[in-house]
ZAGU-422718 format. One line per 10 residues: number of its first residue (from 1); their letters; for each residue z, y, x of C-alpha. Coordinates in steps of 0.5 Angstrom, whole numbers. Layout:
BEGIN
NUM) a) Z,Y,X ~ ...
// end
This chain:
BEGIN
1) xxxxxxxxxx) 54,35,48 ~ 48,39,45 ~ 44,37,52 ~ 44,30,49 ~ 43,32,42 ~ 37,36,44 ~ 35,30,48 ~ 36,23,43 ~ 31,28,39 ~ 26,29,44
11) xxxxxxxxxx) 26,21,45 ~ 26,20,37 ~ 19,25,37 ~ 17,21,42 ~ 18,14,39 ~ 16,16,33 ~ 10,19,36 ~ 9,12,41 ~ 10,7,33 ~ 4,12,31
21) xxxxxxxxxx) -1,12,37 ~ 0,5,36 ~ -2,4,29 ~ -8,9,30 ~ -11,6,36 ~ -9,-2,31 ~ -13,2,26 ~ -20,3,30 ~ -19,-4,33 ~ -20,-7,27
31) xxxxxxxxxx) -25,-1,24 ~ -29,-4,31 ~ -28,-11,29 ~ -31,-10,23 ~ -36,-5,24 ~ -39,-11,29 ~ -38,-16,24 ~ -42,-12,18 ~ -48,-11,24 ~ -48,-20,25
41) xxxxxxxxxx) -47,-20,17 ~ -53,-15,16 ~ -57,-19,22 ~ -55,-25,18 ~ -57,-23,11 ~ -63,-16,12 ~ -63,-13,6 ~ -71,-12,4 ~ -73,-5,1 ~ -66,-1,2
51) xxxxxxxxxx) -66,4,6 ~ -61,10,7 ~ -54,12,9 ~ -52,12,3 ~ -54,6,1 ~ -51,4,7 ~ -45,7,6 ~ -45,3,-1 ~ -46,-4,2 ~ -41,-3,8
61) xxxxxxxxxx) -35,-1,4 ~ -36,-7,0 ~ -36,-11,6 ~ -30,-8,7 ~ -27,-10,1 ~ -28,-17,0 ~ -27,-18,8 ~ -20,-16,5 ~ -20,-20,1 ~ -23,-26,6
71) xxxxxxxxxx) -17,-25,9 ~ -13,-26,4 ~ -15,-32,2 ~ -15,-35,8 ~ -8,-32,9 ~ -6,-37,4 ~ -9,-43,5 ~ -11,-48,10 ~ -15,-53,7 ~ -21,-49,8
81) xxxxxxxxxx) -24,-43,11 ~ -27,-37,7 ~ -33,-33,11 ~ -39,-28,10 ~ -44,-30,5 ~ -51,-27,2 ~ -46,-24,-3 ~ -41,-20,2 ~ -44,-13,1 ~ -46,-14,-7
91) xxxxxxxxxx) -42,-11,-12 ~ -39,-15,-19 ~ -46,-12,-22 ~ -50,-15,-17 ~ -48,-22,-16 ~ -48,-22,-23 ~ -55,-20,-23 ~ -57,-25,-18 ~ -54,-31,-21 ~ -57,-30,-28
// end
């Protein structure tokens, strides 16, 4: 009998930590995914006069947010598709500046 209990708990741990690998590795996938799509987005759109890795890091984490909420959208709804556009790295700020 404890044989068996020692071994349902092993096999527990073990898909527990199979579930968590998986989310891991899901995670990077869609940190890849991303990171390719800010490199198009940063090609398509070039920003003139920003440099540095904070900068940089600034506009990617504000990519990342609308892309959520890209996603979202287009969760919702068939009727049309959301995407990238000029203002996809901008801050609420910046877009306000820009539309005057």
């Amino acid at each position: 009998k404890q044989w068996y209990q020692r071994r349902v708990r092993g096999l527990c741990k073990m898909r527990t930590f199979t579930v968590f690998l998986v989310l891991c590795l899901g995670w990077v996938c869609a940190v890849k995914d991303l990171t390719s799509a800010y490199k198009e987005f940063r090609n398509k759109f070039p920003r003139q006069g920003e440099s540095g890795l904070k900068n940089e890091l600034l506009r990617f984490r504000q990519f990342k947010r609308n892309a959520g909420l890209i996603d979202k959208i287009n969760g919702m709804q068939n009727e049309w598709k959301a995407g990238f556009t000029l203002f996809s790295d901008m801050t609420d700020d910046e877009k306000r500046q820009y539309l005057g």
